[in-house]
Residue, then its C-alpha position, 0 to 999 in steps of 0.5 A: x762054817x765051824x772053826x776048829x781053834x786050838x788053845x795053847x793056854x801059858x804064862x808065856x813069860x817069856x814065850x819062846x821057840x818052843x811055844x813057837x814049834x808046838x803051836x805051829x806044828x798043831x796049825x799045820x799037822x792036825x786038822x785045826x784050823x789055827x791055834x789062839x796063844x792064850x797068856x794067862x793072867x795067873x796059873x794057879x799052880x805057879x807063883x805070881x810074882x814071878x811073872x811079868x805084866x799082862x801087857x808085856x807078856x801079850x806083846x811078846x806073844x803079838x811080836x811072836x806070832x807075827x808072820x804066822x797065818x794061823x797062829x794068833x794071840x789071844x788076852x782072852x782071860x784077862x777079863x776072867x776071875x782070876x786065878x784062871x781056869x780053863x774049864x771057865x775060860x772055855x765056857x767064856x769062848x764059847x759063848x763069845x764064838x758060838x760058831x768056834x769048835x774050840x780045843x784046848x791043847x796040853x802036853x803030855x805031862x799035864x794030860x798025867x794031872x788032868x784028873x785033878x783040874x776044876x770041872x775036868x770032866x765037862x771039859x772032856x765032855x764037851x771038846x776034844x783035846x790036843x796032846x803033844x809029847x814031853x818027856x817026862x816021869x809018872x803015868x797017863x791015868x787009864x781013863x785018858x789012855x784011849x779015850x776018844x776025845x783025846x788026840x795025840x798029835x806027834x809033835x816035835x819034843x821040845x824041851x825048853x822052859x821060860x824058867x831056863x829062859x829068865x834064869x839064863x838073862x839074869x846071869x848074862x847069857x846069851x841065849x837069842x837062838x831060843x826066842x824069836x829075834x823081836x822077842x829077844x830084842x823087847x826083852x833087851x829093850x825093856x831090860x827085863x829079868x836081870 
Protein backbone atom coordinates (compact mmCIF):
# COMPACT_ATOMS: atom_id res chain seq x y z
CA UNK A 1 0.00 0.00 0.00
CA UNK A 2 1.13 3.54 -0.80
CA UNK A 3 2.57 5.71 1.88
CA UNK A 4 1.82 9.37 1.84
CA UNK A 5 5.16 11.12 3.43
CA UNK A 6 5.39 14.18 4.08
CA UNK A 7 8.68 16.29 4.02
CA UNK A 8 9.15 19.10 6.18
CA UNK A 9 12.80 20.20 4.59
CA UNK A 10 15.19 22.50 7.51
CA UNK A 11 18.54 23.39 8.83
CA UNK A 12 16.64 22.57 11.96
CA UNK A 13 19.40 24.62 13.90
CA UNK A 14 18.31 24.34 16.19
CA UNK A 15 14.77 22.41 15.65
CA UNK A 16 12.15 23.86 18.05
CA UNK A 17 8.41 23.76 19.34
CA UNK A 18 7.52 25.41 15.98
CA UNK A 19 8.96 22.65 13.93
CA UNK A 20 7.39 20.54 16.30
CA UNK A 21 3.50 22.13 15.87
CA UNK A 22 3.62 21.84 11.98
CA UNK A 23 5.04 18.78 11.45
CA UNK A 24 2.70 17.23 13.83
CA UNK A 25 -0.38 18.97 12.92
CA UNK A 26 0.33 17.62 8.95
CA UNK A 27 0.66 13.87 10.43
CA UNK A 28 -2.60 14.51 12.16
CA UNK A 29 -4.77 16.87 10.32
CA UNK A 30 -4.25 16.14 6.59
CA UNK A 31 -4.40 13.02 5.07
CA UNK A 32 -0.46 12.09 5.17
CA UNK A 33 0.40 9.15 6.55
CA UNK A 34 3.48 10.63 8.57
CA UNK A 35 5.72 13.46 8.26
CA UNK A 36 9.90 12.73 7.59
CA UNK A 37 11.92 16.01 9.44
CA UNK A 38 14.50 16.12 6.83
CA UNK A 39 18.07 18.27 8.13
CA UNK A 40 19.51 19.79 5.20
CA UNK A 41 23.15 19.79 4.97
CA UNK A 42 23.20 23.31 3.15
CA UNK A 43 20.15 25.56 2.08
CA UNK A 44 21.49 27.27 -0.35
CA UNK A 45 19.74 30.55 0.46
CA UNK A 46 21.46 30.67 3.73
CA UNK A 47 24.90 30.68 5.10
CA UNK A 48 26.71 27.81 6.13
CA UNK A 49 29.02 28.77 8.68
CA UNK A 50 26.24 29.60 10.85
CA UNK A 51 25.12 26.07 11.08
CA UNK A 52 25.91 23.64 13.53
CA UNK A 53 27.16 20.04 12.14
CA UNK A 54 25.09 17.56 10.35
CA UNK A 55 25.54 15.13 13.12
CA UNK A 56 24.33 17.43 15.95
CA UNK A 57 21.57 18.82 14.28
CA UNK A 58 20.13 15.16 13.34
CA UNK A 59 20.53 14.41 17.05
CA UNK A 60 18.09 17.10 18.03
CA UNK A 61 15.81 16.17 15.48
CA UNK A 62 16.12 12.10 16.61
CA UNK A 63 15.56 13.68 20.40
CA UNK A 64 12.74 15.97 19.09
CA UNK A 65 10.67 13.31 17.65
CA UNK A 66 10.62 11.02 20.14
CA UNK A 67 7.69 10.03 21.43
CA UNK A 68 5.85 11.23 18.13
CA UNK A 69 4.21 7.90 16.02
CA UNK A 70 4.36 9.80 12.94
CA UNK A 71 6.95 12.00 12.76
CA UNK A 72 10.41 10.73 11.84
CA UNK A 73 13.69 12.19 11.23
CA UNK A 74 15.45 11.73 8.20
CA UNK A 75 19.54 12.59 6.87
CA UNK A 76 18.23 11.86 3.64
CA UNK A 77 20.30 14.66 2.04
CA UNK A 78 23.47 14.01 3.61
CA UNK A 79 24.57 11.69 0.88
CA UNK A 80 23.40 14.36 -1.97
CA UNK A 81 25.38 16.97 -3.85
CA UNK A 82 25.63 19.60 -2.03
CA UNK A 83 24.01 22.47 -1.78
CA UNK A 84 20.52 20.65 -1.50
CA UNK A 85 18.03 20.90 -3.73
CA UNK A 86 14.74 19.56 -3.26
CA UNK A 87 13.81 18.83 -6.87
CA UNK A 88 17.02 16.42 -6.46
CA UNK A 89 16.23 15.10 -3.08
CA UNK A 90 12.75 14.09 -4.17
CA UNK A 91 14.04 12.05 -7.09
CA UNK A 92 16.59 10.48 -4.87
CA UNK A 93 13.59 9.35 -2.36
CA UNK A 94 11.73 8.29 -4.97
CA UNK A 95 13.84 5.92 -6.25
CA UNK A 96 14.77 4.52 -2.85
CA UNK A 97 10.91 4.05 -1.73
CA UNK A 98 9.15 3.36 -4.83
CA UNK A 99 5.94 2.46 -3.00
CA UNK A 100 6.31 6.00 -0.92
CA UNK A 101 3.89 9.13 -2.36
CA UNK A 102 6.11 11.74 -1.05
CA UNK A 103 5.04 15.27 -0.42
CA UNK A 104 7.20 18.17 0.26
CA UNK A 105 5.87 20.56 2.73
CA UNK A 106 6.54 24.54 2.95
CA UNK A 107 4.86 27.47 4.35
CA UNK A 108 3.11 30.07 3.00
CA UNK A 109 6.05 32.38 2.33
CA UNK A 110 8.23 30.21 0.51
CA UNK A 111 5.02 28.88 -1.76
CA UNK A 112 5.62 33.31 -2.87
CA UNK A 113 9.36 32.23 -4.15
CA UNK A 114 8.43 28.68 -5.37
CA UNK A 115 8.70 29.92 -9.08
CA UNK A 116 12.26 30.69 -8.46
CA UNK A 117 13.37 27.06 -6.92
CA UNK A 118 15.40 24.58 -9.43
CA UNK A 119 13.25 22.08 -11.87
CA UNK A 120 9.98 23.55 -9.86
CA UNK A 121 7.82 22.74 -12.52
CA UNK A 122 8.82 18.93 -12.15
CA UNK A 123 8.10 19.25 -8.79
CA UNK A 124 4.93 20.38 -9.23
CA UNK A 125 4.28 17.92 -11.67
CA UNK A 126 4.96 14.85 -10.01
CA UNK A 127 3.72 15.46 -5.95
CA UNK A 128 1.44 17.20 -4.31
CA UNK A 129 2.47 19.90 -2.17
CA UNK A 130 1.46 20.93 1.76
CA UNK A 131 1.13 24.39 2.74
CA UNK A 132 0.79 25.83 6.00
CA UNK A 133 0.18 29.69 6.81
CA UNK A 134 3.05 32.50 8.05
CA UNK A 135 2.45 35.80 8.18
CA UNK A 136 4.20 37.23 5.99
CA UNK A 137 4.49 40.25 3.11
CA UNK A 138 4.27 39.89 -1.10
CA UNK A 139 1.74 37.76 -2.96
CA UNK A 140 1.37 33.83 -3.85
CA UNK A 141 2.11 34.04 -7.59
CA UNK A 142 -1.49 33.08 -9.56
CA UNK A 143 -0.04 30.17 -10.93
CA UNK A 144 -0.23 28.49 -7.47
CA UNK A 145 -3.48 30.33 -6.10
CA UNK A 146 -5.75 27.52 -7.05
CA UNK A 147 -3.52 25.08 -8.58
CA UNK A 148 -4.52 21.54 -7.76
CA UNK A 149 -1.56 20.12 -6.58
CA UNK A 150 -1.55 22.44 -3.99
CA UNK A 151 -2.78 21.97 -0.36
CA UNK A 152 -3.51 24.48 2.02
CA UNK A 153 -3.52 22.73 5.41
CA UNK A 154 -4.95 25.39 8.09
CA UNK A 155 -2.15 24.71 10.35
CA UNK A 156 -1.49 26.80 13.54
CA UNK A 157 0.65 29.85 12.82
CA UNK A 158 3.83 29.86 14.31
CA UNK A 159 6.22 32.42 14.61
CA UNK A 160 9.40 31.27 15.88
CA UNK A 161 12.66 31.08 14.39
CA UNK A 162 16.01 29.45 15.14
CA UNK A 163 17.69 32.57 14.50
CA UNK A 164 15.74 34.01 17.46
CA UNK A 165 16.62 30.86 19.15
CA UNK A 166 20.40 30.94 18.83
CA UNK A 167 20.37 34.86 19.20
CA UNK A 168 18.60 34.58 22.67
CA UNK A 169 21.28 31.49 24.24
CA UNK A 170 24.23 33.66 23.16
CA UNK A 171 22.78 36.47 25.45
CA UNK A 172 21.80 34.11 28.13
CA UNK A 173 18.33 33.83 27.79
CA UNK A 174 16.27 31.71 29.11
CA UNK A 175 14.05 30.26 26.54
CA UNK A 176 13.38 26.56 27.39
CA UNK A 177 9.54 26.98 26.77
CA UNK A 178 10.51 27.08 22.86
CA UNK A 179 12.31 23.67 22.56
CA UNK A 180 11.56 20.60 23.48
CA UNK A 181 13.35 19.71 27.09
CA UNK A 182 15.82 17.04 25.50
CA UNK A 183 16.66 19.67 23.12
CA UNK A 184 17.14 22.15 25.67
CA UNK A 185 19.16 20.00 27.53
CA UNK A 186 21.58 18.74 24.34
CA UNK A 187 22.02 22.57 23.51
CA UNK A 188 23.09 23.12 27.27
CA UNK A 189 25.07 19.93 27.57
CA UNK A 190 27.02 20.71 24.23
CA UNK A 191 27.36 24.47 25.14
CA UNK A 192 26.08 25.28 21.93
CA UNK A 193 25.64 29.11 20.60
CA UNK A 194 27.21 30.99 23.21
Amino acid sequence: MNRKVGLFFGTFNPIHIGHLIIANHMAEFSDLDEVWLVVTPHNPHKKKNTLLENHHRLEMVYKACEGYEHLKPSNAEFSLPQPNYTSTTLAHLQEKYPTNEFCPIMGEDNLKTFHKWKNYEVILENHEIYVYPRISGGKVENEFKDHPKIKRVAAPVVEISSTFIRKSVKEGKFIKPMLPDSVWDYIKLMNFFK
